[in-house]
N, C-alpha and C positions, 0 to 999 in steps of 0.2 A: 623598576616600576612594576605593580601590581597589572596583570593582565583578566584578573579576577578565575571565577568558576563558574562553568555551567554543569547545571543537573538536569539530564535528561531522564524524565517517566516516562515507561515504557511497560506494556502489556505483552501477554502471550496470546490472548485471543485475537488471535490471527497474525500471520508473520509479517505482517505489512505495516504493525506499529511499531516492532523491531527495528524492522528493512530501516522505513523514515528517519529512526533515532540515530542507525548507524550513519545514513546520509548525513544527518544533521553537522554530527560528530566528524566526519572527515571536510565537511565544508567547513565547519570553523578553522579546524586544522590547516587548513589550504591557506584559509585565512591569515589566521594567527598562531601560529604554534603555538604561540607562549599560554594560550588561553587553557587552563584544564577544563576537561572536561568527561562527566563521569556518568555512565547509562545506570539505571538500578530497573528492574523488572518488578513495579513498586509493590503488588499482592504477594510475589515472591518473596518477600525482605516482610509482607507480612504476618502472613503464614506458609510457610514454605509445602505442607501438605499437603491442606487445604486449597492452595493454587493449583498443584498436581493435578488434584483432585477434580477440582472447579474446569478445569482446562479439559479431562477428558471425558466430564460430564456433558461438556459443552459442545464437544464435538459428536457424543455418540447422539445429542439431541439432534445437531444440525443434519446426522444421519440419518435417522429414523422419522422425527418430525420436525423439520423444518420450517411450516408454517407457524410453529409457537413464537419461535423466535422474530420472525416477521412480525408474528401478533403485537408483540411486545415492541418492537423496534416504532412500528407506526403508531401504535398506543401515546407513545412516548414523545412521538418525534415532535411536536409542535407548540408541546405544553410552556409555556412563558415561564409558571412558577414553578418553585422546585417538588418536584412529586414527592410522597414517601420513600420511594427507591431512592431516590437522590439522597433524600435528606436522611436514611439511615448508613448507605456508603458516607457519606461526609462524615458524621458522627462517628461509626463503628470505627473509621480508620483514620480519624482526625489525628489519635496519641501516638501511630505507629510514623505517620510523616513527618510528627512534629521531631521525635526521635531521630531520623532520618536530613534533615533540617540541622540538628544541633550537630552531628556528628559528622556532616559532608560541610556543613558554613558556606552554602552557593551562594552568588551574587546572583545569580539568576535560576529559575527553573522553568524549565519546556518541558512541556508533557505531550504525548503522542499519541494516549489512548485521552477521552472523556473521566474515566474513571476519577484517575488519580488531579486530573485536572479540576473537577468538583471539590474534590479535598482539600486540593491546596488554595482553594477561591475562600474556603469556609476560614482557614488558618489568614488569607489576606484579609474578612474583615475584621479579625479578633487581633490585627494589628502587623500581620508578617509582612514587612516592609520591601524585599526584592523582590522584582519584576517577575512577572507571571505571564508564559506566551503557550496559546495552546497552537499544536498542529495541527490540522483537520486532513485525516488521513481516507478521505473520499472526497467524489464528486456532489455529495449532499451534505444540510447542514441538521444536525438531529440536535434536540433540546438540552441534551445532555452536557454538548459541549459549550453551551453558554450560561459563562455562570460572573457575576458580580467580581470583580478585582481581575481579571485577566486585559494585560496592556497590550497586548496583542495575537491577533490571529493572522497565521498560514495556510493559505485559503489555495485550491485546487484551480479556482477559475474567477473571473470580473462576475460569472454570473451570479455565483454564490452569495454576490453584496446584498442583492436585494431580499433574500430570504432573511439576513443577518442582521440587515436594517429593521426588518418586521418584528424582529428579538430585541428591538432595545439597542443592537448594538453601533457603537459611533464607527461611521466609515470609514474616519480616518485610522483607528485601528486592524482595519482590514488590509491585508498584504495578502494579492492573489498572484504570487510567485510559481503556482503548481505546487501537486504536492511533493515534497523532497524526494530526490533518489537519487540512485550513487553518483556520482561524479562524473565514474566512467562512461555513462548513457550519453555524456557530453563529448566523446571523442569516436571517430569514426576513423576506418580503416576500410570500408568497403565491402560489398555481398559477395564477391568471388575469395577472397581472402579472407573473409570470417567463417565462410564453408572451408574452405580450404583449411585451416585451422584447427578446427574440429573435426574433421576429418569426413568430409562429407561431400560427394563429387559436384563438383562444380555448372554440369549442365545439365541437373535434376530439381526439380520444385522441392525444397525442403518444409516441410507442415511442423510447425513446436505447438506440442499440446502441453498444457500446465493446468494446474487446479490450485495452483497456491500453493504457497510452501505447506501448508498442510497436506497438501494432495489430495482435496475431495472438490470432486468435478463429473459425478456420477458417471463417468466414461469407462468402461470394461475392458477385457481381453477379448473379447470378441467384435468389440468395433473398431477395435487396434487393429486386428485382424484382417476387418472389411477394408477398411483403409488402405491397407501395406498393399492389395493387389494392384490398387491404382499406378497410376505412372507418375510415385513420386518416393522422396526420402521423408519419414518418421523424427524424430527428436521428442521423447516423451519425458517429461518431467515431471516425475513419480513424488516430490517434496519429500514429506516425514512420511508416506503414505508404504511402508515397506512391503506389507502385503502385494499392492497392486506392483509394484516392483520383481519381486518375486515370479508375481506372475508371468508377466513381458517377458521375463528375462527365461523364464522355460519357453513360454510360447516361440520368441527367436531363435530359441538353442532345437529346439524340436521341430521346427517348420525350417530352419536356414534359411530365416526372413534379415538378410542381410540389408536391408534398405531401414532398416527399424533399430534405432541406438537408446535405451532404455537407460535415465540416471535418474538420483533417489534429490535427495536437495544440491542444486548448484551456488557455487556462489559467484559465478561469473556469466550471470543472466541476461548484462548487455552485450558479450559475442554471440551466443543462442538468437536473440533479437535480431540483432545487425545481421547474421546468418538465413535464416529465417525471410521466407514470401510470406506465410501465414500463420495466423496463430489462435488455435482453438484455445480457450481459458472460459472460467468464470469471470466473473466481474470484480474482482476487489481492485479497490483504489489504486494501489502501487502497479501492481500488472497493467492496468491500463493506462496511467499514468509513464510507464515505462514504455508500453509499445506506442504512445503517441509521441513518446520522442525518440522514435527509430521508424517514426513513418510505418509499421507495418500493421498490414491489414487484420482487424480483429476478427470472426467471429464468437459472436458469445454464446454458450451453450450451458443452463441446469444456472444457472446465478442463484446465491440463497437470497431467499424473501428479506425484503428490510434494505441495508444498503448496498449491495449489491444490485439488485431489483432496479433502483434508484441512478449506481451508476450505470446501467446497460440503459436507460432511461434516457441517459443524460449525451453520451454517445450514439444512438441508434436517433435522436432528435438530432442532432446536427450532422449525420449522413455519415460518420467516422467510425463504425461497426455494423455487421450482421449478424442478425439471431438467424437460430433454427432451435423450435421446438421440441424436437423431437430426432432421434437419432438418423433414420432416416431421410430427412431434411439435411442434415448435419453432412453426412456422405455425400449426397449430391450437391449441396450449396459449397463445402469445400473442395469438391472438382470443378466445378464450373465457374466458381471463382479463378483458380487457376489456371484456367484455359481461356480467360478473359483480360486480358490486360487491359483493356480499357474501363473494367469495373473497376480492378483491384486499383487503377491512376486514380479514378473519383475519389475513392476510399483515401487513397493515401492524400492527396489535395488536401480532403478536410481535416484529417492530421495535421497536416502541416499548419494548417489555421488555428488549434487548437493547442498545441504543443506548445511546453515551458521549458525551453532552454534554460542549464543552468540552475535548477529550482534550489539546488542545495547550497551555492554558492552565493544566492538571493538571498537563500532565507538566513543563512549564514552572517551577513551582512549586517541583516534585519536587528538578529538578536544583538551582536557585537555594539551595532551603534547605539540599539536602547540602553542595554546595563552600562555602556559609557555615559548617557545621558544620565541614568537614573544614580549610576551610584561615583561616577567623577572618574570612570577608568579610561581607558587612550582608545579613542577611535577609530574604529575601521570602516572604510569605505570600500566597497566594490566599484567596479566601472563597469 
């Protein structure tokens, strides 16, 4: 018997459309093995250059001006009808999906960025008959990701309904499972034993700073530095960002900042977490999403304008993160956290309130039971 094909689209701007796809992917699998299932990086497969290209444009903007993007993001964020932006992504890459469609023959596709999600809404009304599920891979809803012919969405949170409702879109389409992440985030071993593991002593506060798999989180070698005197252990997660890597990694080697353990991208982010009292980051969807299902204490620091902005927004309203402005805030609000157990329990409390166990194994679910419905293949149910 036919267990069908899922197609998952997936973006490089930013690694937390990735991350979600990979979720996606091993939650079916948990599920159903029998089901394929196949990632594409879909501007990739369009212009392979041009992507290159577009991606490091992208990021030297988010370096330099940051607020453009923001500009653009809120610009955008609430428009009902589809903008010229939209409507020429749709268009421009309408022929390269359809391509992509005839030669993978999905029963379903999920898409994880907006992008590829518009394209393939334009292809559902000109007739493309398999089910269409987008991911929403933050705590907000931007205009981009709602478009005509999508059966369903994977939504971050209950609260998300009501923005989605104001778009037109039917409730009962909405599935607020959390956003996907690995599997692993779903099993636990313990904060003595996951230091222990990585190699990091057991009766010292250990602080994980992260900026995304990309590695931008405006934080230096000199506040790594400030940090290290304190009375705790470092975990810096440097992502794609090899320069700042580089750096750490003399700065330990030439100070014998022994309490400081410097890596470039991990791919074992739920030990780090579960290890881990606190954790400096930006705000993208998956990091947060991941540390409210390991209960640990966020603070948010440098988030880029747009959605980021939006999710530190979204957790800083319901008491389950702190900001600091400013770097010197940042230093003392992360010692003083630390030395506060009864902040850091509030903190964890509304975590726990907030946390989606499972998200990948939900959303897993989700999709299995639609393309059964939609196209007659064998059912999966989660419990």
């Amino acid at each position: 018997m036919s267990y069908g094909k899922v197609l998952i689209l997936s973006e490089k701007f930013g690694v937390g459309h990735e991350m979600a796809a990979f979720a996606i992917s091993k939650g079916i699998r948990k599920l159903s093995p029998q089901t394929e299932v196949k990632i594409i990086n879909f501007f990739q497969q369009f212009q392979p250059y041009l992507s290159r290209m577009t991606v490091k444009l992208y990021l030297k903007a988010l370096d330099i001006t940051p607020e453009i993007w923001g500009y653009f993001y809120e610009r955008e964020r609430n428009k009902k009808k589809a903008t010229v932006v939209k409507k020429m992504i749709q268009m421009g890459a309408s022929f390269i999906l359809r391509e992509i469609i005839e030669r993978e023959k999905p029963d379903m596709i999920v898409c994880t960025h907006p992008f590829p999600c518009c394209v393939a809404s334009r292809l559902k009304r000109k007739g493309l008959s398999v089910p269409l599920v987008a991911v929403i891979t933050d705590f907000d809803v931007h205009g981009f990701w709602i478009n005509e012919g999508v059966d369903a969405y994977i939504v971050a949170h209950e609260f998300m309904m009501k923005s989605m409702m104001k778009f037109g879109v039917d409730p009962g389409k909405i599935y607020p499972t959390g956003i996907p992440i690995d599997p692993n985030f779903d099993t636990f071993h313990g904060k003595i034993a996951a230091k222990k593991m990585l190699g990091f002593k057991e009766d010292l506060p250990l602080v994980l700073m992260a900026g995304g798999g990309l590695g931008i989180n405006g934080l230096d070698v000199s506040f790594v530095e400030s940090l290290s005197h304190a009375p705790l252990q470092l975990a810096v997660i440097c992502g794609k960002n090899q320069s700042l890597q580089r750096n750490l990694l003399a700065l330990t080697h030439h100070n014998n900042l022994d309490n400081i353990k410097v890596y470039g991208f991990v791919e074992n982010m739920w030990d780090f977490m579960e290890a881990a009292d606190l954790i400096i980051t930006k705000a993208g969807g998956l990091t947060l999403a991941e540390a409210l299902a390991r209960e640990l204490p966020v603070v948010i620091y440098n988030p880029l304008p747009g959605q980021e902005e939006r999710n530190a927004e979204f957790l800083l309203k319901n008491g389950a993160a702190r900001r600091a402005r400013n770097r010197d805030v940042l230093l003392k609000l992360a010692i003083n956290l630390l030395q506060d157990e009864e902040k850091l329990l509030r903190i964890k409390n509304k975590e726990a309130q907030l946390k989606k166990l499972f998200s990948a194994k939900k959303a897993a679910a989700i999709l299995l039971n639609l393309m059964e419905e939609k196209n007659g293949l064998m059912e999966m149910v989660v419990d």
